[in-house]
C-alpha positions as CSV (number, residue, x, y, z in Angstrom):
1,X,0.0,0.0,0.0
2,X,1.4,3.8,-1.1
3,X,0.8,6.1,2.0
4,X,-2.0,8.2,0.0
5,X,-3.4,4.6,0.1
6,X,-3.5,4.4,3.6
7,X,-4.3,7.7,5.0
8,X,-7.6,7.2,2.6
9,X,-8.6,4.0,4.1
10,X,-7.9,6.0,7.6
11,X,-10.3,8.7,6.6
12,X,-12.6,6.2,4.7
13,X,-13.0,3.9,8.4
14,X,-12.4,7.1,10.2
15,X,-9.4,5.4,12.2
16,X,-5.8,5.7,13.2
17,X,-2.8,3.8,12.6
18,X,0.2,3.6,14.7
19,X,3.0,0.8,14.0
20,X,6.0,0.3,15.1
21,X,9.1,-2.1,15.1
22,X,9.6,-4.7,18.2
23,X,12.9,-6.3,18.5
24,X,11.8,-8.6,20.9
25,X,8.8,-10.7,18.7
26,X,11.0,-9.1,15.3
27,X,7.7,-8.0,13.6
28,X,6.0,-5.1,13.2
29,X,2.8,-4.0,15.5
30,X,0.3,-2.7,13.8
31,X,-2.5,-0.4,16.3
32,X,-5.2,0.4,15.0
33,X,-8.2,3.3,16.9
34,X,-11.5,4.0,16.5
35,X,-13.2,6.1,18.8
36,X,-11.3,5.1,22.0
37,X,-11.6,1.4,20.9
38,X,-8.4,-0.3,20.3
39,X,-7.1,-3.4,18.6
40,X,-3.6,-4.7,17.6
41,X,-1.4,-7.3,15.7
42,X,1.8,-8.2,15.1
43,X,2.8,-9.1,11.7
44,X,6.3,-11.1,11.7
45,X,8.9,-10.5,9.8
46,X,9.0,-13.0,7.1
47,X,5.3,-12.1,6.5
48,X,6.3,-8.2,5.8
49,X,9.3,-9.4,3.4
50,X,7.2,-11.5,1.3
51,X,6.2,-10.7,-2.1
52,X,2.5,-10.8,-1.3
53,X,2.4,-8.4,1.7
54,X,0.6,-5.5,-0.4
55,X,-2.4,-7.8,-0.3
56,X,-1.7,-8.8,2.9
57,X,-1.7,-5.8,5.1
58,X,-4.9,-4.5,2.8
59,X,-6.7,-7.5,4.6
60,X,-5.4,-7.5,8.0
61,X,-6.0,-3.6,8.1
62,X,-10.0,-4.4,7.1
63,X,-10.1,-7.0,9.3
64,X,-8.9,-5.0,12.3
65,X,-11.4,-2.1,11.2
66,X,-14.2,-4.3,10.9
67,X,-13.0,-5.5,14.7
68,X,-13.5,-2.1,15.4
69,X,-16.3,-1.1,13.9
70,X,-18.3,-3.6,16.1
71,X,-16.5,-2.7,19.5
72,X,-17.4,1.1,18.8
73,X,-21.0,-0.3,18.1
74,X,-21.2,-2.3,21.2
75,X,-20.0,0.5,23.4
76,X,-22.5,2.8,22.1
């Protein structure tokens, strides 16, 4: 995914994105927010360097929106 890519789908789902390395697990966490509703994952390394991670991360990120959406539905 390009970055315009993914600040769309942020403003699409209305959500945020944080990620960031962890040396410890060597993958990458991925948060995701929505409303003060989080989720997280951890994608490993060998899944990041393989040559089918665009599609990939497209559905991990719409699964963990959809996770959202229905814990910001629940709440309300």
């Amino acid at each position: 995914m390009t970055v315009k890519e993914v600040l769309d789908f942020c403003a699409e789902r209305e959500v945020e994105i944080y990620t960031r390395y962890d040396f410890i697990c060597a993958g990458l966490i991925v948060k995701m927010r929505k409303k003060n509703v989080e989720t997280d994952t951890v994608i490993s390394r060998e899944e990041a360097t393989s040559a089918g991670f665009g599609l990939t991360i497209r559905f991990i990120l719409r699964q963990m929106a959809a996770e959202l959406d229905k814990g910001v539905t629940h709440d309300n």
